[in-house]
N, C-alpha and C positions, 0 to 999 in steps of 0.2 A: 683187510679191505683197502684199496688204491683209492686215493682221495684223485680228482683230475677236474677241471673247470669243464668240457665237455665230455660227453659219449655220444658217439654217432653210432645206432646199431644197421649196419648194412654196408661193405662193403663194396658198393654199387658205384656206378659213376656217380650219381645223387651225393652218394654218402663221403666218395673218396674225394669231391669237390667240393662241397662244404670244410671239411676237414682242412685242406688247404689254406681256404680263406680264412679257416678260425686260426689257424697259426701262423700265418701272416700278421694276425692282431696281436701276436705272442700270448695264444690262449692255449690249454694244455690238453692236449685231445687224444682222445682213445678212439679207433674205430674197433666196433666187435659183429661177425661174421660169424655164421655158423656153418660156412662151407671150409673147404681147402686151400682154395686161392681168393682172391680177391679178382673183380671184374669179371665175373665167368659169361656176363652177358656183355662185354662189350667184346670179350674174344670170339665170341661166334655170330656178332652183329655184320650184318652186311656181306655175308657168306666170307667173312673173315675178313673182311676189308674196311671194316665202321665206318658208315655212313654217319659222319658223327657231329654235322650241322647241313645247314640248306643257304646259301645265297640270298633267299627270299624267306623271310620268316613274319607272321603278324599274326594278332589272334584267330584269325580266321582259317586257319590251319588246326584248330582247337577245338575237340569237342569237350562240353563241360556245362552241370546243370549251372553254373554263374559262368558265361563265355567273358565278360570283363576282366574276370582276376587274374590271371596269365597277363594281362597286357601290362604292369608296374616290372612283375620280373622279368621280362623278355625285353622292356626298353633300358629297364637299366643295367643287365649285362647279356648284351647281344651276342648277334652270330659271330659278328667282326671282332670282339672281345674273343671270343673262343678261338677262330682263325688265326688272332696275335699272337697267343698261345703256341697256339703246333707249330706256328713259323717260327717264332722262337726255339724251340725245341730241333726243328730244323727236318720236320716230317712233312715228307713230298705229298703231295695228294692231287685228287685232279678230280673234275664238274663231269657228272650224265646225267640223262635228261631231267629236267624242271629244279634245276638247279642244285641238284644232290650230291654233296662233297664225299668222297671215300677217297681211302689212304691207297697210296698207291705201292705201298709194299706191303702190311700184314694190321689187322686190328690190336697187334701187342705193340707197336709205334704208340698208341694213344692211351694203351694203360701202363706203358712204360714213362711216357709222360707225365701221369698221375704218380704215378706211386713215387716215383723225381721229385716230383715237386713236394710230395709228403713228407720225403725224407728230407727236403731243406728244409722245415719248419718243424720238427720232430714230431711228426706227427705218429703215434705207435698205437701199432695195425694187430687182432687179435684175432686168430684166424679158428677154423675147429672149436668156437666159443659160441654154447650152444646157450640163448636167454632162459632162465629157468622163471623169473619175478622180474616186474616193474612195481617200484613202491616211491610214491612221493610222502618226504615227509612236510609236518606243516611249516618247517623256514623254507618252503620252495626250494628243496633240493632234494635230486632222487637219489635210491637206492636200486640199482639192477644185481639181481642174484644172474650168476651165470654158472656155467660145469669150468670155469678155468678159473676164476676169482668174483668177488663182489667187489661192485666197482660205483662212490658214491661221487655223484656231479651236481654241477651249479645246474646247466643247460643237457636235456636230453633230446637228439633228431635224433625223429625216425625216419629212414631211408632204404627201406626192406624192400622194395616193389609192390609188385602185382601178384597173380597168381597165374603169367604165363610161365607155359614150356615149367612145369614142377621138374621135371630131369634135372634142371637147371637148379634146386633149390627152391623153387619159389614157394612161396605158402603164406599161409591168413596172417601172419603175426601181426604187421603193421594197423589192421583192420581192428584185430582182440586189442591192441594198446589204444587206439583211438574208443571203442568203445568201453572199456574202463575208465576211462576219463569219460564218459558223458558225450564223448561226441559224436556225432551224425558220420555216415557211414553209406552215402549210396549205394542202393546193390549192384553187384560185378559182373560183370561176363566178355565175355573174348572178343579183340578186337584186331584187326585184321590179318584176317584169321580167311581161310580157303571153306566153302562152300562143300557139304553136298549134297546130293540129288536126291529126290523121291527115284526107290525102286525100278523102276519105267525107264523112268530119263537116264539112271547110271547105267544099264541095259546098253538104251539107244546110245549112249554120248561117250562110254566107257572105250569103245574101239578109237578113239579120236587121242587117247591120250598123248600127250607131247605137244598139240598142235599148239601153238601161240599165233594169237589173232589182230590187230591194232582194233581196238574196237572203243566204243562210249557207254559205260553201263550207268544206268539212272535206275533212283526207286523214286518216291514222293518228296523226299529230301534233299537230295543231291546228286549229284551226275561226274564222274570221271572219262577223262578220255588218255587209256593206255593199254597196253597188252591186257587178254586176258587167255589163261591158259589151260588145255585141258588134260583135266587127268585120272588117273584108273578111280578115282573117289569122288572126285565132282568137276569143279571149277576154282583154281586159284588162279595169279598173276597180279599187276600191281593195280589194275582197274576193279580187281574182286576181290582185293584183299582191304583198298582203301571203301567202298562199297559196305561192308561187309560192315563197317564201324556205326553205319547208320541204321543198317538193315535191320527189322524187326519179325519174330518168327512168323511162318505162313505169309508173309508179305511176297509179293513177286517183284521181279528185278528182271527189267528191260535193257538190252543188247542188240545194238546197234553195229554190226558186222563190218560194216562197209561205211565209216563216216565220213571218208574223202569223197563219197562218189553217191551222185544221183541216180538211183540203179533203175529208174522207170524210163529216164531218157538214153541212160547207156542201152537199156534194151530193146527200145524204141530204134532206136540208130543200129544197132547190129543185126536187128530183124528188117530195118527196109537194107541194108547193106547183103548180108547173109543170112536170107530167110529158109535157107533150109540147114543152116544152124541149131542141134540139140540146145535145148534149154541148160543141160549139165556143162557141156564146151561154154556154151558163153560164161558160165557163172563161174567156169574152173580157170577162167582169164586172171579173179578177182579172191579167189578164194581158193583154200584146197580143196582136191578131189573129195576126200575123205567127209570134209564139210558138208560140203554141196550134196552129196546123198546121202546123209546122216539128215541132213532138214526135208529132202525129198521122196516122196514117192518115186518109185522107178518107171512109171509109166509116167510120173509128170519131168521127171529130170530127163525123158527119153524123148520127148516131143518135141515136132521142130519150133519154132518160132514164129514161123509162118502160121502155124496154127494155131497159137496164141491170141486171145483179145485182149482188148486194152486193158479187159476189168481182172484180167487175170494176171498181166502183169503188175498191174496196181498192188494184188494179192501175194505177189513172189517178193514186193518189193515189200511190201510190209513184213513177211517173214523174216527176211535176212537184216531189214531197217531197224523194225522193231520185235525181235525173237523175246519173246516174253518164257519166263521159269522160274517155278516157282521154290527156293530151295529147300530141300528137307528140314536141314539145320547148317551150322556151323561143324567144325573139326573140332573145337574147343580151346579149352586152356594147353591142349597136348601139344597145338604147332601154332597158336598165336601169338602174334609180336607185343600185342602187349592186353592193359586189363584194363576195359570203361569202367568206369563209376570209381567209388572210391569214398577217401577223405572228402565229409563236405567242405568246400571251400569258403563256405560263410564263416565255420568254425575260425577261420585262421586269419593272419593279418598278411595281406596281399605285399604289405611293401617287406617285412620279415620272416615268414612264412610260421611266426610263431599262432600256438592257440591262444585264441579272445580270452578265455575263462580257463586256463590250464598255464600260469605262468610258468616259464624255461622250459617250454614241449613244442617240441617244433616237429612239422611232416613235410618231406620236402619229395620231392620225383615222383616215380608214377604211383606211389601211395596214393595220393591225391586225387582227388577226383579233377584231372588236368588230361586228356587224350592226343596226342597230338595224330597227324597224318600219319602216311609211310613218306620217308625223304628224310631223314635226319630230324626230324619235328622233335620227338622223343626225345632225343640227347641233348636238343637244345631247350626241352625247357627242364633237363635232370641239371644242366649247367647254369640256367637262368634262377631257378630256386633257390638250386643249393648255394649259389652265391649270395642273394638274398640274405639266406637264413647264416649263413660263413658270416656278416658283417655285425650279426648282433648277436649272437650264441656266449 
């Protein structure tokens, strides 16, 4: 049995930043991993470019049944803390839109980083190490059975994730160890995550695929304004993927096509200008073709303008203003970014991320019931935790 002051099980960004800051304290750290390599989610973050903080970051980027707890770890090691970081390291990176930082050469810049910084603190990394037992004894210290060694520690984090993208590894562990201990467990499901359609609508809206739209999607909670995108399965893009985190099944989701533009006065003005202008030409100014007769009848996309009354314009504007759909379901855990619900957050202590009532048990990253947006939200609160929990493990 390896005696060691921590184990962190998850070789995750969560897990391998903790790890850092616990050997920075000169504390003795195992991480163990039941994959191959270590960070397999940060190498194919960001379509390989990790998006791996936001310029703008506060709790309000956070969904979580307690929205307060996020906000002690996110001020006390920020975005600007993490940014120190990669400059130091001396990895280029560069801002798209709403403030979202990605490396401007490869997502293994920022887990080359990590596992750097691991190996200055010796921190030793245990890869193909599959958990078989978690066992606390009563001097507050555990005992992990694993298929490479047992391995007994002062402090155990857990930093497993979610149960996005399973290809990836992902799976319940995190969830079975918090509930062995007694602790509350939100229930789970996927989080932004691409939409599909009732039968009808994948039909109608399926010949559209590829199209990217600038558009505003709302349901009764929230409202995004960014691409949204269509495809052979429903609707994804960053306005239906961020959406999608609040979305409730059978709920409908409203789509607003054309947000820059007044389309009752644009058409008001092109019909006294060119009133023997098709309905389909004017609208194929502002939208594609493809669009425009996918929302239209052919007899009404075929009509001049001239022939139009006002109450019918009113009615064209509402289609394309507010296009109501109502989604079948999600895609799931198969192409989600990440996983709602989680570790309750009351369980734990906001400023250490340790459990109230489970002395040296700590759950730090998207185990938690902590959600961030799409924008590097994620990463920065898997770095804000895990640091937390780094300074008293």
């Amino acid at each position: 049995m390896k005696k060691t002051d921590v184990v962190i099980i998850g070789a995750s960004a969560a897990g391998l930043m903790c790890a850092i800051e616990a050997g920075k304290r000169g504390r003795n750290v195992i991480v163990l991993d039941h994959s191959n390599k270590a960070g397999k989610k940060i190498l194919m973050s960001g379509g390989g470019r990790c998006n791996f903080t936001n310029y703008s970051v506060s709790a309000e980027n956070y969904i979580s049944h307690n929205p307060h707890f996020c906000k002690s770890a996110l001020s006390r090691y920020t975005q600007w803390d993490f940014i120190e970081l990669v400059k130091k390291h001396h990895i280029e990176f560069h801002e798209r839109s709403h403030g979202q930082l990605f490396c401007n050469n490869s997502a293994k810049d920022i887990l080359s980083m990590l596992m750097a910084e691991c190996e200055q603190v010796g921190v030793s990394i245990y890869l193909n190490t599959k958990i078989e037992a978690v066992n606390k004894k009563s001097d507050h210290h555990f005992i992990i059975l694993s298929s490479q060694d047992d391995f007994h520690c002062k402090s155990l984090v857990v930093a497993t994730g979610g149960l996005s993208i399973p290809t990836m590894g992902a799976s319940p562990f995190g969830y079975k160890v918090a509930e062995q201990f007694d602790i509350k467990v939100w229930p789970t499901s996927a989080g932004l995550v691409p939409f599909t359609l009732q039968p009808e609508d994948k039909k109608k809206f399926s010949v559209l695929s590829g199209i990217a739209v600038d558009s505003i999607v709302n349901n009764r909670n929230q409202y995004f304004h960014e691409n949204i995108l269509f495809t052979h399965r429903g609707l994804s893009g960053p306005a239906i993927l961020q959406i999608s985190s609040y979305w409730q099944p059978g709920e409908e989701v409203k789509i607003d096509l054309l947000p820059e533009i007044d389309l009752f006065d644009c058409l008001e003005s092109t019909k006294e200008r060119q009133p023997k202008l098709q309905l389909k030409t004017a609208l194929s100014k502002h939208l594609p073709k493809r669009l425009v007769f996918a929302l239209l009848s052919k007899d009404l996309a075929e009509r001049t303008l001239q022939r139009m009354a006002d109450a019918e314009l009113e009615e064209i504007e509402l289609r394309f203003k507010q296009w109501a759909i109502k989604p079948n379901g999600t895609e799931g855990y198969r192409t989600a970014e990440v996983t709602l619900g989680g570790v309750d957050c009351d369980a734990l202590s906001s400023k250490t991320m340790e459990c109230n009532n489970v002395s040296g048990l700590y759950f730090i990253g998207e185990v938690v019931d902590v959600t961030g947006w799409l924008g590097g939200y994620n990463f920065q609160w898997a770095w804000s935790s895990a640091w937390c929990a780094g300074q008293y493990v």
